[in-house]
C-alpha positions in Angstrom: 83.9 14.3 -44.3 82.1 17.3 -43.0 84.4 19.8 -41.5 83.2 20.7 -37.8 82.1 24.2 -38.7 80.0 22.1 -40.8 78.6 19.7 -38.8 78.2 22.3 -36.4 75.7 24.5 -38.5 73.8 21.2 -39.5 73.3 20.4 -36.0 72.0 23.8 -35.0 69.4 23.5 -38.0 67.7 20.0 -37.3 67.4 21.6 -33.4 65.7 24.2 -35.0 63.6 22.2 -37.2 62.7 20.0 -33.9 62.1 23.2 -31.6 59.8 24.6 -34.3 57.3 21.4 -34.3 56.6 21.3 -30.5 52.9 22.9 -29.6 53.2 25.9 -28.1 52.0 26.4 -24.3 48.5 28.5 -24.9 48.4 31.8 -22.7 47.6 32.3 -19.1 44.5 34.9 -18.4 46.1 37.5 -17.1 44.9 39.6 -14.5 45.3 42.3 -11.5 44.1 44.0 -8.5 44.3 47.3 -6.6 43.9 49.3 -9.6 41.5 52.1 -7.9 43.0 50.7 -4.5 41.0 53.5 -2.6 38.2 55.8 -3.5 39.9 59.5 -4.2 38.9 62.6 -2.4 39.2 66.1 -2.7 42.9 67.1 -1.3 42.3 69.3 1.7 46.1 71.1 0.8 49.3 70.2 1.5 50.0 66.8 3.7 50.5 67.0 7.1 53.2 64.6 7.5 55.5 62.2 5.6 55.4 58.4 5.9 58.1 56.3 5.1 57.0 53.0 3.5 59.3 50.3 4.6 60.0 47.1 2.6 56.7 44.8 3.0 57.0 41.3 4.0 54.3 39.1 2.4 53.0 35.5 3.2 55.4 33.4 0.7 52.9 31.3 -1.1 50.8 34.0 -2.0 53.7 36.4 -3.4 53.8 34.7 -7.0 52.5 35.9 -9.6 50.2 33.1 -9.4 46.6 33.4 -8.2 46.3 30.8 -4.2 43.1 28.8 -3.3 42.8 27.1 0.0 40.3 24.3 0.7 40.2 22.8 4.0 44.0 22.1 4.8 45.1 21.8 0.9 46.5 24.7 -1.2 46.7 25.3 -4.8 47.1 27.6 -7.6 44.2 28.4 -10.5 45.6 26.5 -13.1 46.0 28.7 -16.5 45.8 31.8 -14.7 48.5 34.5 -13.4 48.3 38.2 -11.8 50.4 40.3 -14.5 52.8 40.7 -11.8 53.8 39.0 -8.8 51.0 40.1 -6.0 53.3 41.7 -3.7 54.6 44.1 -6.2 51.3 44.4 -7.4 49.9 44.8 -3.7 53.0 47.2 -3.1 51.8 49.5 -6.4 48.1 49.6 -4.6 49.7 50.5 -1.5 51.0 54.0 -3.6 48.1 54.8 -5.3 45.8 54.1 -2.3 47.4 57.3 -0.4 47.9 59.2 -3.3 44.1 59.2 -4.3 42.9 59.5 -0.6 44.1 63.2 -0.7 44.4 62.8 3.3 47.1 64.0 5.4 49.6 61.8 5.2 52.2 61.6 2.3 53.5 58.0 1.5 57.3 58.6 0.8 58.7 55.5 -1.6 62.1 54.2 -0.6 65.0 55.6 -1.9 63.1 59.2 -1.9 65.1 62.1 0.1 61.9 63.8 1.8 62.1 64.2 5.1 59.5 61.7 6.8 57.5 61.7 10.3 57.1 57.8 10.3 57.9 54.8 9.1 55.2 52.5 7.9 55.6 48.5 8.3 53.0 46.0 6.3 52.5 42.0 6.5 50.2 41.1 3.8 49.5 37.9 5.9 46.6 36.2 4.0 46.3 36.8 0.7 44.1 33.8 -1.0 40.4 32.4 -1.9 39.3 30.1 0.2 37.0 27.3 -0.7 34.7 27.3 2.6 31.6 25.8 1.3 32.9 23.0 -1.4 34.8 23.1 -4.4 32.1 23.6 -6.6 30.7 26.8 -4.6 32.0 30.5 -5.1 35.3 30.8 -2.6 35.9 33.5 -0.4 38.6 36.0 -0.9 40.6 36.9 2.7 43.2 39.5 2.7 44.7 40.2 6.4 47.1 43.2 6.3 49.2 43.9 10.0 50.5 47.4 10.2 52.6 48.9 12.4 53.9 52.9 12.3 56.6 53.9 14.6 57.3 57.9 14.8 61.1 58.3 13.1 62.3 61.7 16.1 61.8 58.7 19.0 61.5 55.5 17.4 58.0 55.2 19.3 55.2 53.1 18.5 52.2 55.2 17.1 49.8 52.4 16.4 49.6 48.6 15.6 46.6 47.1 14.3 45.7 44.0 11.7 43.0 44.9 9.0 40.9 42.3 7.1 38.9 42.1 4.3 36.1 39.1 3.1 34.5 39.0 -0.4 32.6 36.6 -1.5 33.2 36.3 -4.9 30.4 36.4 -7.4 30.7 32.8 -8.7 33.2 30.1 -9.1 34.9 31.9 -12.3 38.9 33.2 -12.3 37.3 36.6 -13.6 35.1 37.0 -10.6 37.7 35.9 -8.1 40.0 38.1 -9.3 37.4 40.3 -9.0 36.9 39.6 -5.5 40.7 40.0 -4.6 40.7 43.6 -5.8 37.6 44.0 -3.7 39.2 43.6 -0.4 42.6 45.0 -1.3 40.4 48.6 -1.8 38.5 48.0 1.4 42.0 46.7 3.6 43.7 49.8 1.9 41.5 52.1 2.3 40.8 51.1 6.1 44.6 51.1 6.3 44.6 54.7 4.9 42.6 56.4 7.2 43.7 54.9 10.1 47.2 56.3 9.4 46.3 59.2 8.3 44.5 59.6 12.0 47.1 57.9 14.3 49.6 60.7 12.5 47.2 63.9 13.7 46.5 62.5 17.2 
């Protein structure tokens, strides 16, 4: 009789033998967005103010790390293909970079950062997807609608509300040029979203 140590160790080794001869899953394409996020300028000194970026709320579907299509009133995901993050951390990182390559007056201050700051910054990434408008077989449209409301910190005052959005077409019916697309209009809805901060915080 086998003593349960044993049997024990057998056990683990035909599991391991079984694990060992399943196929493995092949890869997902990987990709991102927001990389440049926002064309950089020459700094013209110090920033004028400080902007505190608030925690961003982000339309649920769209805040995987997978990549949403919408056709008609149906929803799906690209099958075999994934951002390398989730997209609202990724959308989040673009957010950063955006205001730190603009060189403009305002300075984006990251939570958790003791700098005194001028205003707080809210975002609602609300659409965040390629949309199939033409047929399935046809190159979708890539619509990114960002709402964005700064409040002044001294009286809790509304400084400006306003909702930006972006449309790219995207070059053909290919993952690579949709994801392509979608880093397209986060540049253009950030960069939009840049200036007009960086102006509602000098008027």
């Amino acid at each position: 009789m086998l003593s349960r140590v044993g049997a024990t160790l057998l056990a683990a080794a035909a599991l391991s033998a079984c694990v060992s001869v399943f196929p493995k899953q092949p890869p997902a394409n990987l990709f991102r967005f927001g990389v440049a996020a926002a064309p950089a300028a020459a700094p013209a000194g110090s920033p004028a103010f400080g902007v505190l970026n608030a925690v961003m709320s982000f339309d649920r579907p769209a805040a995987t790390d997978r990549i949403l299509t919408v056709s008609g009133s149906e929803a799906a995901y690209i099958k075999g293909s994934r951002w390398v993050s989730p997209a609202n951390v990724l959308f989040d990182a673009a957010v950063t970079r955006a205001f730190d390559n603009a060189g403009g007056p305002a300075r984006l201050i990251g939570r958790g950062e003791v700098v005194r700051a001028d205003y707080v910054l809210k975002l609602d990434v609300r659409s965040f997807e390629a949309r199939y408008e033409h047929g399935a077989s046809a190159a979708p449209t890539v619509v990114v609608v960002l709402h964005a409301d700064l409040d002044r910190i001294n009286d809790r005052a509304v400084a400006g509300s306003r909702t930006f959005e972006a449309r790219v077409d995207a070059s053909d019916n290919r993952v690579g040029a949709i994801a392509g697309a979608f880093d397209q209009a986060v540049t253009k809805v950030l960069g939009d979203l840049v200036g007009w901060v960086g102006a509602k915080g000098q008027g």
